[in-house]
N, C-alpha and C positions, 0 to 999 in steps of 0.2 A: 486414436491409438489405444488399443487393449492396455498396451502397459503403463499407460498414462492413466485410463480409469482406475486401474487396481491398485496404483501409487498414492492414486488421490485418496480414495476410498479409504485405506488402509492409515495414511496419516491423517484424515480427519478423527477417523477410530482412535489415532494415540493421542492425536492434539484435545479431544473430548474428554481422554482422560485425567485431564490437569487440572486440576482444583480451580475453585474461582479466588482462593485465597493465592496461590500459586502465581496463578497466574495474572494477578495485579503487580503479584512483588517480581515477576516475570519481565512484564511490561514497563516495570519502573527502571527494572535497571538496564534493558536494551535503551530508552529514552537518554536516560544519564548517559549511556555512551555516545549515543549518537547527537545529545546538545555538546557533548565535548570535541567532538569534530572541528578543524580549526575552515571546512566547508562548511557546515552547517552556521557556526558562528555569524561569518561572511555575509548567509545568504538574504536577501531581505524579501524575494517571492518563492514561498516554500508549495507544494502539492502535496499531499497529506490523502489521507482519505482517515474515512469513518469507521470505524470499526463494526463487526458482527460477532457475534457469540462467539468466540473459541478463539477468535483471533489475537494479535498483540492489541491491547485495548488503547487506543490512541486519546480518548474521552477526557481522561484526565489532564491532560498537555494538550487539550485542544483550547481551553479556555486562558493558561500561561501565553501561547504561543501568540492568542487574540493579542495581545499586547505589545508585543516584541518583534511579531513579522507580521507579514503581508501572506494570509493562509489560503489557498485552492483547494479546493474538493471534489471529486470527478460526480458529472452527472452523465446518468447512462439514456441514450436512444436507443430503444429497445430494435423498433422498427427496421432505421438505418444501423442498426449493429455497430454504434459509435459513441465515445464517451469524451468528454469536453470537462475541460476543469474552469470553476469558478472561485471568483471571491465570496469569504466569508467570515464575516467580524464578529459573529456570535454564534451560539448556538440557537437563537430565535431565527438565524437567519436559514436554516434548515426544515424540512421536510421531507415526509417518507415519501420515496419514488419509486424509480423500478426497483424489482426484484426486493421487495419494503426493507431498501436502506435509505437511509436518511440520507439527504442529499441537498446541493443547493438551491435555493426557490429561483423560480425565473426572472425574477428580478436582481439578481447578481451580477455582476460585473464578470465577462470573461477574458480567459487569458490564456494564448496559445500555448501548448505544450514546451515548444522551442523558444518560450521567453520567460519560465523558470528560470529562478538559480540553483535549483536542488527538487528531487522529486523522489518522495519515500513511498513503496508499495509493500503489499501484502503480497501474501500468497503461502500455496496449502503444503509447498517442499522448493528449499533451496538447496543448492550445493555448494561447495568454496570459489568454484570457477564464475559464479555468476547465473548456472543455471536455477530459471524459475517454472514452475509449475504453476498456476491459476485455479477460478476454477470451473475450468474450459469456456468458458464467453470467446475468449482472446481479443478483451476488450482493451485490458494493457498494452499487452503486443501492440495494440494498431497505435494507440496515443504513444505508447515509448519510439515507436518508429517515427514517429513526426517530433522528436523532442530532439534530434540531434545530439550534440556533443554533451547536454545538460547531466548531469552525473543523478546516476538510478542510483537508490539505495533500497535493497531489500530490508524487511525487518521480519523475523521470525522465533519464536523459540529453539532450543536447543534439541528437543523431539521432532524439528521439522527436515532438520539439515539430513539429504544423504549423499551416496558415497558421489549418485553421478544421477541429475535430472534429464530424464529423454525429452531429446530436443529434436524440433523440427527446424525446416527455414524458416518458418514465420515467427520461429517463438522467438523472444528478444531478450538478450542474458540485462542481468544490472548488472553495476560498476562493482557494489560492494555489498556483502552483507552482515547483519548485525545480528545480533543472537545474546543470550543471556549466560 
């Protein structure tokens, strides 16, 4: 969809604009909102992913979180156009994979989609209603569609959100999103 790329395009260009001082102190306080979740609390197998440049930086609560819960990280099949979330108890337990994100080594323990208690993703534009933008793989879509009733949480900056993300049938809304 044309208007999918030039949305993307366009908020990578604002989301780039955001200092890296910014957007640490960005990151900290979507986090702060979303461990006061009275679901997050609860949940004891979390999916998470790894952060990339520009994104909400997830890095610094990834090593709190080793502690406290049971943490997943998606790892991508490029090939079969499929991504699988794994356990991961440290940061040694990672290595760069596809598309060079860090990701979980093949010796982690995996765990289906649909037997999380909570699953927080990324992405390049939300909306209030749930609509998400990627960035076009539609590698979420396919695992959020096999995760059933498990509650999605978007996480984004406040330059990410718009009025209304165009949406396909494949693409998959989350439950909620969190914003600074």
């Amino acid at each position: 969809m044309p208007e999918k790329t030039s949305l993307r395009r366009s908020l990578q260009e604002k989301r780039s604009g955001i200092s890296a001082l910014r957007r640490k102190k960005k990151s900290r306080r979507i986090f702060e909102k979303l461990f006061r979740l009275p679901g997050f609390g609860k949940a004891e197998h979390v999916a998470l992913y790894y952060s990339l440049p520009g994104e909400v930086d997830t890095r610094p609560f990834l090593k709190k979180l080793f502690c406290e819960k049971k943490i997943y990280l998606p790892r991508v099949n490029p090939r079969k156009k499929d991504m699988r979330f794994f356990r991961v108890g440290s940061l040694s337990d990672l290595r760069k994979g596809a598309y060079a994100i860090m990701e979980p080594r093949k010796s982690c323990p995996g765990r289906g989609a649909s037997k999380m208690d909570l699953i927080v993703v990324p992405g390049v534009a939300f909306d209030r209603r749930g609509g998400r933008l990627g960035r076009g793989g539609g590698y979420y879509d396919r695992i959020l569609r096999r995760a059933g009733k498990v509650p999605v949480i978007g996480v984004c900056f406040r330059e990410q959100l718009v009025k209304k993300v165009p949406m396909t049938l494949r693409d998959v809304r989350v439950d909620r999103v969190i914003t600074d």
